[in-house]
BABA-928565 format. One record per residue (C-alpha): x negated, y, z negated; residue in one letter; residue number from 1. Coordinates in pm, whole numbers. Example, Ala and Ser with C-alpha at 12.3 -4.5 7.8 and 13.67 -1.06 7.14 Angstrom:
u = -1230 v = -450 w = -780 aa = a i = 1
u = -1367 v = -106 w = -714 aa = s i = 2
END
This chain:
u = -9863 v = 691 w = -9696 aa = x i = 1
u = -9664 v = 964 w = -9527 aa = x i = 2
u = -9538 v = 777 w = -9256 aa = x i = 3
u = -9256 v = 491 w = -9209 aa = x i = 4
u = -9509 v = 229 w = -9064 aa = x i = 5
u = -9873 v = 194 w = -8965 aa = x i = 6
u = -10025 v = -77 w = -8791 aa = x i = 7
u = -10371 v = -154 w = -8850 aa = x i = 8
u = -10561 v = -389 w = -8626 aa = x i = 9
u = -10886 v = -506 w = -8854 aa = x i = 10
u = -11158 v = -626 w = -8648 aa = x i = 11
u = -11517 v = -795 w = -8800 aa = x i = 12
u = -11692 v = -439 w = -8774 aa = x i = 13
u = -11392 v = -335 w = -8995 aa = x i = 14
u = -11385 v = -573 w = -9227 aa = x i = 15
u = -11767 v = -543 w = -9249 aa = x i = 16
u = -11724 v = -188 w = -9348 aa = x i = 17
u = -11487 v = -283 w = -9612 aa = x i = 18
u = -11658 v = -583 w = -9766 aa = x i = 19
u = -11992 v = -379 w = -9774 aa = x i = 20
u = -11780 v = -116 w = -10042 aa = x i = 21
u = -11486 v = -275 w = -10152 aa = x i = 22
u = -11207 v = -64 w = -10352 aa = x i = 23
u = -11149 v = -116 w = -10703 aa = x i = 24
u = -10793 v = -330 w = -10780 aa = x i = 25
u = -10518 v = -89 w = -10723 aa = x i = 26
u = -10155 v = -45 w = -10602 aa = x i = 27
u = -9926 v = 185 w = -10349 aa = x i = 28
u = -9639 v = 295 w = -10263 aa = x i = 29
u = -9525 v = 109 w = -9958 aa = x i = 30
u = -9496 v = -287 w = -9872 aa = x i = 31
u = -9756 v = -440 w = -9677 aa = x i = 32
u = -9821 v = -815 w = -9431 aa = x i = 33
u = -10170 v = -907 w = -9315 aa = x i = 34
u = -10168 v = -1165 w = -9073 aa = x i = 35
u = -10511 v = -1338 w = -9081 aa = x i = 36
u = -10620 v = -1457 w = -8716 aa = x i = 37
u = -10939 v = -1512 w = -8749 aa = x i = 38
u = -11199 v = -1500 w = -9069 aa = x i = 39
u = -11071 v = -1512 w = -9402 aa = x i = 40
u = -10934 v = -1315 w = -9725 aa = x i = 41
u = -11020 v = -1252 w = -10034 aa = x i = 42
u = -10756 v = -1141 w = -10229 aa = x i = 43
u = -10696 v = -1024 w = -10612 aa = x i = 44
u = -10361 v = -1042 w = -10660 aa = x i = 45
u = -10117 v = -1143 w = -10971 aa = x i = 46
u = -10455 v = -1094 w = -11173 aa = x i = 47
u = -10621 v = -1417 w = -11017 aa = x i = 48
u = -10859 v = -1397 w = -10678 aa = x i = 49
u = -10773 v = -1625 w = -10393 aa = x i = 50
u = -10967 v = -1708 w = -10122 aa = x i = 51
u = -10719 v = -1765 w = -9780 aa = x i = 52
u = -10856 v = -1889 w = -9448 aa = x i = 53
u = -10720 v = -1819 w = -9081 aa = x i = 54
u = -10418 v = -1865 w = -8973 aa = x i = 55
u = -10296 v = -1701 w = -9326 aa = x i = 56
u = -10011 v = -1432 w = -9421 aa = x i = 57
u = -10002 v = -1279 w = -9713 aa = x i = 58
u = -9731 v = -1036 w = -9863 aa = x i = 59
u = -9804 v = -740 w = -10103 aa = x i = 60
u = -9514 v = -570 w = -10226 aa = x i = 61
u = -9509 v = -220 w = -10364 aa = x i = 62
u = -9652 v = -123 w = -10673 aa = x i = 63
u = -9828 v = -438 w = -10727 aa = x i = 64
u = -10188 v = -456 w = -10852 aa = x i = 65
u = -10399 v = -606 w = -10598 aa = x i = 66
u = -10735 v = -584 w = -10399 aa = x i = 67
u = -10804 v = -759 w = -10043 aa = x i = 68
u = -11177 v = -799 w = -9872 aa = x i = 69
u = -11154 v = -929 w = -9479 aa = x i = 70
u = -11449 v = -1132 w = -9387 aa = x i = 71
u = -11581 v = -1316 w = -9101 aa = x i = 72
u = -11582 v = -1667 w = -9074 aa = x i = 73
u = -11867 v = -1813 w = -8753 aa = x i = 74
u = -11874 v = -1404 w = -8667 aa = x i = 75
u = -11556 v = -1351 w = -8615 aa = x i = 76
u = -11238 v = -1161 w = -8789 aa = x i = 77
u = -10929 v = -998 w = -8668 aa = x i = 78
u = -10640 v = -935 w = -8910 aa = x i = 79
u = -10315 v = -694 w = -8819 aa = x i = 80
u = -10217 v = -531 w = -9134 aa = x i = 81
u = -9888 v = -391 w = -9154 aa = x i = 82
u = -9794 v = -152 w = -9347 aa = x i = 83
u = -9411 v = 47 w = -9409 aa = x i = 84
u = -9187 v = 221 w = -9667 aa = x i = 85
u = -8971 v = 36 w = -9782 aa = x i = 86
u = -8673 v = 182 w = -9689 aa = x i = 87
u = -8754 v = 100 w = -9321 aa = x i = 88
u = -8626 v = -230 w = -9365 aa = x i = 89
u = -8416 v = -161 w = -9693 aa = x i = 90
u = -8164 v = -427 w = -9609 aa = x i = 91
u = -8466 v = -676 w = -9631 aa = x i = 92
u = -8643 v = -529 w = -9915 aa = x i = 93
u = -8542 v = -714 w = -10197 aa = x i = 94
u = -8541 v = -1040 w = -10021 aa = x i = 95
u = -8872 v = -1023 w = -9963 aa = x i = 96
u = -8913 v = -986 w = -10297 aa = x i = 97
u = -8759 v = -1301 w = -10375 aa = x i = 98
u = -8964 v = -1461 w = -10080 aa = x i = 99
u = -9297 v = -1385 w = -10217 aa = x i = 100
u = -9254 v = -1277 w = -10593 aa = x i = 101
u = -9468 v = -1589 w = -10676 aa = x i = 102
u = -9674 v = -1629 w = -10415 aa = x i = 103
u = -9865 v = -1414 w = -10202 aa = x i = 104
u = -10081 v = -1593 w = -9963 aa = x i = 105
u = -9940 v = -1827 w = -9739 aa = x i = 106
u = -10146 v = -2029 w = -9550 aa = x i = 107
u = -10046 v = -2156 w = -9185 aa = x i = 108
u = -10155 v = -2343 w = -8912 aa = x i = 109
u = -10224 v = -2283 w = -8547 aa = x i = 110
u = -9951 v = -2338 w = -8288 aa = x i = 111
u = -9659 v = -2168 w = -8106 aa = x i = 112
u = -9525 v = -2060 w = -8426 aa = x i = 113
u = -9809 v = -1856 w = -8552 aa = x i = 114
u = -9911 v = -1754 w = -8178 aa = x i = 115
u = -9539 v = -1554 w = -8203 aa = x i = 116
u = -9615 v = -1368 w = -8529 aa = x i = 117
u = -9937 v = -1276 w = -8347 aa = x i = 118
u = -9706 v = -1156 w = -8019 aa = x i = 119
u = -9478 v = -994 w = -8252 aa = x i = 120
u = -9775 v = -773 w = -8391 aa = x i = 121
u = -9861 v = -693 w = -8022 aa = x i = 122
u = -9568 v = -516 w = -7910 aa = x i = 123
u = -9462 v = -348 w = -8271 aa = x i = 124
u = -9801 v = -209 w = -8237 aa = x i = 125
u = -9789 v = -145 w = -7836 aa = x i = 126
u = -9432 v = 36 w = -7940 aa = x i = 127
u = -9573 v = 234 w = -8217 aa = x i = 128
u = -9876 v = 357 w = -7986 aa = x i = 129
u = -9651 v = 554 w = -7716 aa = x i = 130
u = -9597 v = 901 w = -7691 aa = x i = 131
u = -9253 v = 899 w = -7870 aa = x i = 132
u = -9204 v = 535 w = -8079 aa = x i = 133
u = -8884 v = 428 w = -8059 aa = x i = 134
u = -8823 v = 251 w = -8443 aa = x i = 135
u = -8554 v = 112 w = -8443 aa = x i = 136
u = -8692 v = -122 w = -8198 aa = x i = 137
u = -9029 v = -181 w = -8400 aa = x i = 138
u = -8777 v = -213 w = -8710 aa = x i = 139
u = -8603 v = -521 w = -8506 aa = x i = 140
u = -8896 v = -679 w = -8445 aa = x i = 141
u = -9036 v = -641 w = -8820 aa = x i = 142
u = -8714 v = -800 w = -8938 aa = x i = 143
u = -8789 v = -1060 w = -8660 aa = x i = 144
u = -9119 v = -1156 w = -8774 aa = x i = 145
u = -9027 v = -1198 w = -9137 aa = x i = 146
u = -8749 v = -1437 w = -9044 aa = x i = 147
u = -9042 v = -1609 w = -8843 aa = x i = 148
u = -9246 v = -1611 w = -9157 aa = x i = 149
u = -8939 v = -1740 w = -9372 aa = x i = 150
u = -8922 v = -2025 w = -9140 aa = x i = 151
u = -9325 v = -2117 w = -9171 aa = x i = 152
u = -9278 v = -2106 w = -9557 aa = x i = 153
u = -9033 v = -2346 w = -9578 aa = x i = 154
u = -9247 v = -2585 w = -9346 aa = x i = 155
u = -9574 v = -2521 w = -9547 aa = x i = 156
u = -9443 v = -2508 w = -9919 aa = x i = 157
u = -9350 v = -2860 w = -10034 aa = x i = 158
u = -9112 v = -2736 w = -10312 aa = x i = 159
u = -8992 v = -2391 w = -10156 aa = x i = 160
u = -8654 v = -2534 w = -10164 aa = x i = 161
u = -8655 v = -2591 w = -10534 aa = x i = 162
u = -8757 v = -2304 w = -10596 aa = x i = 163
u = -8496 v = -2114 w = -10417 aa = x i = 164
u = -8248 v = -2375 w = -10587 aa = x i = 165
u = -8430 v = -2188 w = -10937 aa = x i = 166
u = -8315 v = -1868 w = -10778 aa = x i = 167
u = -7969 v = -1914 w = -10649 aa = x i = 168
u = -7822 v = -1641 w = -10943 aa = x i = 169
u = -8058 v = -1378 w = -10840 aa = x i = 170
u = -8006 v = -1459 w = -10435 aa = x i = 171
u = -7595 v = -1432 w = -10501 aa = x i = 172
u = -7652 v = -1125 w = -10704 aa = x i = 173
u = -7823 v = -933 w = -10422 aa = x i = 174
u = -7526 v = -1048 w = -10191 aa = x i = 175
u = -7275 v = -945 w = -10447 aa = x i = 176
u = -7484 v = -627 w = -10453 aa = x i = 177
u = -7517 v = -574 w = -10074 aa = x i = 178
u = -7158 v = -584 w = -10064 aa = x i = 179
u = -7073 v = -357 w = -10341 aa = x i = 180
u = -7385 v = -97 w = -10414 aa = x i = 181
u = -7134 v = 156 w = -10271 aa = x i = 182
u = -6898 v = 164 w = -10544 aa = x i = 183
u = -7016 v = 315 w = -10914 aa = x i = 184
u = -7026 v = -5 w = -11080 aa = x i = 185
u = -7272 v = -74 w = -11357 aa = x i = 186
u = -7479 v = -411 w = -11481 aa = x i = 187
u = -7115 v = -568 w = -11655 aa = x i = 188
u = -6937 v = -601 w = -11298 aa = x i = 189
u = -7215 v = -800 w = -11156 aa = x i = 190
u = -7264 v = -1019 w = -11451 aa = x i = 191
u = -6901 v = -1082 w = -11433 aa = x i = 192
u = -6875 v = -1149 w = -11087 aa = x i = 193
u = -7152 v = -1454 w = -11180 aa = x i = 194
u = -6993 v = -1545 w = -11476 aa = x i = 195
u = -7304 v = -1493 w = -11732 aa = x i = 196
u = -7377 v = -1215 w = -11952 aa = x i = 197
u = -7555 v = -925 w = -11879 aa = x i = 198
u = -7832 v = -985 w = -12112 aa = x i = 199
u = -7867 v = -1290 w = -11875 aa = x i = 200
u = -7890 v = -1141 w = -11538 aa = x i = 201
u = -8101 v = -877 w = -11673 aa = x i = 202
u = -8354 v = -1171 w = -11759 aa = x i = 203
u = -8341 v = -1344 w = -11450 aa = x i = 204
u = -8402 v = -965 w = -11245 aa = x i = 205
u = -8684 v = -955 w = -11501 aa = x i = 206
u = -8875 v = -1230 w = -11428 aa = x i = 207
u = -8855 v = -1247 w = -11067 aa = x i = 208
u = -8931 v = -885 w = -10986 aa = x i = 209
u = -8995 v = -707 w = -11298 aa = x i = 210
u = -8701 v = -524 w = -11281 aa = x i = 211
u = -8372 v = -481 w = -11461 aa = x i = 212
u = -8060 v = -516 w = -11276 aa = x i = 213
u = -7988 v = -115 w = -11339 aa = x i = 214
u = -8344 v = -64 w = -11135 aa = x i = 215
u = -8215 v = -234 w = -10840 aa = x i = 216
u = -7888 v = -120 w = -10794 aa = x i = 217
u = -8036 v = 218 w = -10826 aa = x i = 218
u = -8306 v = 128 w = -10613 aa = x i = 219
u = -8040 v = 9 w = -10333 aa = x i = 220
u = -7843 v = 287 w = -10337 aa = x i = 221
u = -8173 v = 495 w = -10306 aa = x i = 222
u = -8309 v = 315 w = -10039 aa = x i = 223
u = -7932 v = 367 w = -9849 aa = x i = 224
u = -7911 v = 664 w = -9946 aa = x i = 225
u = -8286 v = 733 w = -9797 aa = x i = 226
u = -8115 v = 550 w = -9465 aa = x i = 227
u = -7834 v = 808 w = -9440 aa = x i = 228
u = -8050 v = 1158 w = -9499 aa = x i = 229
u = -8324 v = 993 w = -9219 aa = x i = 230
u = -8063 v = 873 w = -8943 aa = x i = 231
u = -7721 v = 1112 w = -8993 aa = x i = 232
u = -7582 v = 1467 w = -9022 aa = x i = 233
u = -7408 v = 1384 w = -9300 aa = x i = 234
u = -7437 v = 1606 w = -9608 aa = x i = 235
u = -7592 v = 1539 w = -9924 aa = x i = 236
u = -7269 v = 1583 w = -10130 aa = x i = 237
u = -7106 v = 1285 w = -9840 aa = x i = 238
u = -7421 v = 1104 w = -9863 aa = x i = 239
u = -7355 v = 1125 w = -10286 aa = x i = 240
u = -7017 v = 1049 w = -10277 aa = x i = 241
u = -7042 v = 722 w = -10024 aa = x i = 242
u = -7267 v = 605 w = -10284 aa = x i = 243
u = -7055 v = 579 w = -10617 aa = x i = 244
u = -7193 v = 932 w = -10722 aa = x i = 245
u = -6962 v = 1161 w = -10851 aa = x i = 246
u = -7144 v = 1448 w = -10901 aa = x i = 247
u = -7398 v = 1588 w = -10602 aa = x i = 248
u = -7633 v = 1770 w = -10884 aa = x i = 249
u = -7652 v = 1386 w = -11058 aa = x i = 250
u = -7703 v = 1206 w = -10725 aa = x i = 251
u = -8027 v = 1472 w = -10690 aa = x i = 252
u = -8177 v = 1435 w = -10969 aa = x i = 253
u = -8166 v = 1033 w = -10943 aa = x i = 254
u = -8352 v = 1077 w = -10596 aa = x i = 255
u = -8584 v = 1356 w = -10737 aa = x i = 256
u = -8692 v = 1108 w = -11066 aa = x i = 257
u = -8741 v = 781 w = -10840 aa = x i = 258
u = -8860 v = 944 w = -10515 aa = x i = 259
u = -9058 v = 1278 w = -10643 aa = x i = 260
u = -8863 v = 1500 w = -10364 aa = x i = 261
u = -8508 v = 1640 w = -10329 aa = x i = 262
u = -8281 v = 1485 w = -10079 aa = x i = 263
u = -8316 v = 1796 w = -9897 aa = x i = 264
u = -8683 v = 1775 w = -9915 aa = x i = 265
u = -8691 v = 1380 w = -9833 aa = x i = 266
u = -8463 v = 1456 w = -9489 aa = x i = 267
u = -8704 v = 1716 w = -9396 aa = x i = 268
u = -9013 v = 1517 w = -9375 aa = x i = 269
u = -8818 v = 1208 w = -9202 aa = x i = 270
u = -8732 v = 1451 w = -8955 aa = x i = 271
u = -9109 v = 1571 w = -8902 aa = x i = 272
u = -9224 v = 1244 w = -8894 aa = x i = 273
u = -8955 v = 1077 w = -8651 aa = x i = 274
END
């Protein structure tokens, strides 16, 4: 996807399109919400199919296998599917992660709750259809509607709260993180600051989102770093050094390995696009 955030409203004729030729499992490179309305989903995800009826929300983050077919339900389907890098909400990224990592689908019910989400979709998508889009304000009301959605999962999931108790080390490490990714510290100073071992840590990052605690921090400082070269002047050496890089030429090649473009290149195309 070569932009920061689409919007697609799916209608039945849509959905009837895809249904009739439906894509093979695959993944991508940006996040992505569907909000069901009206019909249903069927949805291959985490190597199982599940079949989700309206009101539903379901979560896919990036890189993970997955295949979704809209259909009608009494003639009638509308889903908004959402779709963004994942550096447009970077801050939010990784607890989203956590959110969903076991659980896709979500399954709601009708009422003023869901009727927001719905509202929410309205104007991010009335926003993104003017003549110049002003993000930041479709970036609010992203973060909005996943705090919205946060809210309905804790309603709807009987034992969300235990399993958030199951995840308190790997919540408190992304804090610890979000206050430190800055600084040039490696898997040991985390792990210390929780009192475990590395080996441990690395486990728990594992087995919630399949990646090891080196990954993320590099992936924060990425995704920051992403932030800076979209939305200041500052230079790339700056943008290294705030970020616990102490060489510029290292700093590139990190962001040329994970991201497939130069800084220089990345800040280019964020300024074409926005």
């Amino acid at each position: 996807m070569d932009k920061l955030i689409q919007i697609i409203r799916v209608d039945r004729d849509y959905a009837q399109r895809i249904a009739s030729s439906p894509a093979e499992p695959h993944n991508h490179d940006f996040e992505e919400l569907l909000i069901g309305i009206e019909g249903s989903l069927e949805h291959f995800i985490d190597f199982q199919t599940n079949n989700i009826y309206a009101p539903y929300v379901s979560f896919v983050t990036k890189g993970k296998v997955h295949r979704v077919i809209p259909r009608d339900q009494d003639g009638k389907c509308l889903v908004w599917a959402i779709r963004f890098k994942s550096e447009f909400i970077a801050d939010l990224t990784f607890h989203l992660y956590t959110l969903f990592h076991n659980s896709a689908d979500l399954q709601l019910s009708k009422g003023r709750c869901f009727q927001r989400l719905v509202t929410m979709c309205e104007l991010m998508n009335d926003e993104l259809q003017q003549e110049q889009p002003d993000y930041s304000i479709i970036r609010h009301l992203l973060s909005a509607l996943f705090m919205m959605i946060e809210s309905e999962k804790e309603e709807h999931t009987p034992d969300f709260q235990n399993k958030e108790t199951q995840s308190t080390t790997f919540t408190t490490f992304l804090r610890i993180l979000e206050d430190n990714f800055r600084r040039p510290e490696g898997v040991e100073f985390y792990a210390e600051k929780l009192f475990m071992t590395s080996r441990n840590l690395n486990l728990i990052c594992q087995k919630i989102i399949q990646q090891s605690v080196s990954e993320i921090i590099e992936t924060r400082k990425l995704n920051e770093a992403k932030n800076l070269l979209a939305g200041t002047d500052k230079t790339i050496s700056e943008i290294a050094y705030e970020l616990g890089y102490n060489e510029t030429s290292y700093f590139s090649n990190v962001f040329k390995r994970k991201s497939s473009q130069t800084p220089s290149e990345f800040r280019k195309e964020m300024r074409a696009l926005v």
